[in-house]
Steps between C-alpha positions, in 0.01 A plus 500: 500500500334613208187253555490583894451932349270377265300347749518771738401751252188301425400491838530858526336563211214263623460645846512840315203395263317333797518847702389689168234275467385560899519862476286508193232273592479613867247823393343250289404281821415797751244653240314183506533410860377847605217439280342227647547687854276675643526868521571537834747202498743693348543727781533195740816503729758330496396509105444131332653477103308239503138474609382280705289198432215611701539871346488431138215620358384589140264822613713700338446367139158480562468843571674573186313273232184655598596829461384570160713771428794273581373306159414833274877561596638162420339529149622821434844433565467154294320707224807794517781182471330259231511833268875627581619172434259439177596817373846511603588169340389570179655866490835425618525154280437726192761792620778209589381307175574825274846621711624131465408414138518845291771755452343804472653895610467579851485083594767547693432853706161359503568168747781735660170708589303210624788395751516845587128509597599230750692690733214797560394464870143511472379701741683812297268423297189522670432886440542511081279141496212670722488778281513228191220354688255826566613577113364157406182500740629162661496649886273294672465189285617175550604432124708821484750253732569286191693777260784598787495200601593347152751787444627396815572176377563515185932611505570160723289294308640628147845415643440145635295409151767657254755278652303191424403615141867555399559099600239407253686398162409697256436191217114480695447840347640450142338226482171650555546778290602258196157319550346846499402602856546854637645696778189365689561166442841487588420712815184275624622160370851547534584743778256494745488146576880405486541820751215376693749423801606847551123651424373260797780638754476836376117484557532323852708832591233705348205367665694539800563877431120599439382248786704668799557886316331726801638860504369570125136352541456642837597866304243447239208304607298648735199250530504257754297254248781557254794445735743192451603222704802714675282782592246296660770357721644820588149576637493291792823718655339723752176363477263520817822698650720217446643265232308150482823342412307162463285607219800698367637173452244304458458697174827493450563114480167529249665701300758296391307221397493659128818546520589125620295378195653709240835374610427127549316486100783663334819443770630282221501787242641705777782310614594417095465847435761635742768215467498460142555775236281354263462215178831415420553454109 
C-alpha cells in the first residue's frame, strides 16, 4: 500500500511539474510565434497560435535590425548591465567579505540594515532618488543608471555572498597571513574565487535587474539616443495608431539573446551557487 501512494504521489507530482512547466513556457512560445507573423496576422479570425507555414515570415526582424536606433539601444542597455554587475560584484564581495570575517561594533545592526534594505518597494523610492539624481547632475545620462542600479543590488547580493564566505574554513586565511599576505590577499586570492559560485548567480540576477529595469530610466533619461533596450520596446505600443505587436516581439525575442548567453556560460556557477552553501572544510 505504501509503494502503490508512493507511486501515486509521484505521478501527481509529475503531472503537476509537467503543467508548471506548460504554463511557464506557453508566453515563451506565443512571443516568438507572433513574431514571425505578420502584423496583420495577428488579428486573423478564428486566431492561429501557431502560424501557418505559408505565413511565416521574418519581416518583422528585418524591420528591426535596420533600425539603427534599435542598436544605439541594445548597447546602451548592455553598457548599463556589464557595469552594475562589474561594480556590484566587487562592492558587495568586499561588504559580505568584511560582515563574515571581522567582528567589529555595529556588524551586526549593520547586515540587519542590509536585509532591511531588501524589503523597500522601489517605486517609494522613486521621488528621494530623482532628487538624489538632479542633486548629482545624473538626469539625462545613461551612466547615472549604474549607481541605483548597484544600490539596488547590492542588499541581495551581500546576503547570497556572506553565506558562502562563512563556509570557507578559516585555515585558507591563517595561512596566508602567516606567509605574510594582507586583507587583500586573503580577500582576492582567498575569498573571491572560492565564493565565485554565489558571485556568478548573484550577478546573473543582477544583469537581469539593470537589463529589464523600465520605470526608473524612463523617469530620468529623456533622450531617445540614450534610452535602453525596454524603452525602445515600449515605443512600438501605439505607434502609427496601433501596436505593431510583431516588431514588439520581434524585439522582444532579440532581447533575450544576452540574456540566454549569460545564463548558458555561467549556468554551472548558477545552479552550484543556489544548491550548495559553499566549500565545505
Amino acid at each position: 500500500m505504501a509503494v502503490k501512494n508512493s507511486r501515486t504521489s509521484k505521478i501527481v507530482m509529475y503531472i503537476l511539474l509537467v503543467i508548471g512547466g506548460c504554463v511557464s513556457v506557453f508566453p515563451m512560445l506565443y512571443m516568438i510565434s507572433t513574431s514571425l507573423k505578420p502584423n496583420g496576422a495577428l488579428y486573423e479570425y478564428p486566431p492561429h497560435f501557431f502560424p501557418n507555414a505559408n505565413n511565416i515570415t521574418a519581416e518583422n526582424y528585418v524591420y528591426i535590425f535596420k533600425q539603427e536606433k534599435f542598436y544605439v539601444n541594445f548597447l546602451n542597455s548592455l553598457a548599463v548591465s556589464l557595469l552594475t554587475v562589474a561594480i556590484a560584484a566587487l562592492i558587495s564581495a568586499a561588504l559580505a567579505f568584511c560582515i563574515a570575517r571581522f567582528k567589529f561594533p555595529g556588524r551586526t545592526f549593520l547586515f540587519g540594515l542590509v536585509i532591511g534594505t531588501m524589503i523597500i518597494p522601489g517605486t517609494t523610492l522613486i521621488i528621494t532618488q530623482y532628487e538624489l539624481a538632479t542633486y548629482l547632475k545624473l538626469i539625462n545620462k545613461l551612466l547615472g543608471l549604474v549607481p541605483f542600479y548597484v544600490a539596488w543590488v547590492i542588499p541581495f547580493s551581500t546576503f547570497m555572498i556572506k553565506g558562502f564566505i562563512e563556509n570557507i574554513p578559516k585555515d585558507f586565511d591563517e595561512a596566508i597571513y602567516i606567509d605574510g599576505g594582507s586583507v587583500l590577499t586573503v580577500f582576492f586570492k582567498i575569498a573571491i574565487p572560492l565564493a565565485s559560485p554565489a558571485i556568478a548567480s548573484v550577478s546573473i540576477f543582477n544583469f537581469l535587474t539593470a537589463w529589464e529595469e523600465y520605470p526608473w530610466a524612463l523617469t530620468v533619461i529623456n533622450d531617445n539616443m540614450k534610452r535602453t533596450l525596454p524603452i525602445a520596446i515600449a515605443g512600438f505600443f501605439g505607434q502609427h495608431q496601433f501596436t505593431q505587436w510583431g516588431y514588439v516581439f520581434a524585439m522582444s525575442v532579440a532581447s533575450l539573446i544576452p540574456v540566454l548567453i549569460l545564463f548558458i556560460c555561467f549556468q554551472k556557477y548558477f545552479v552550484t551557487g543556489l544548491t550548495t552553501g559553499g566549500v565545505k572544510g
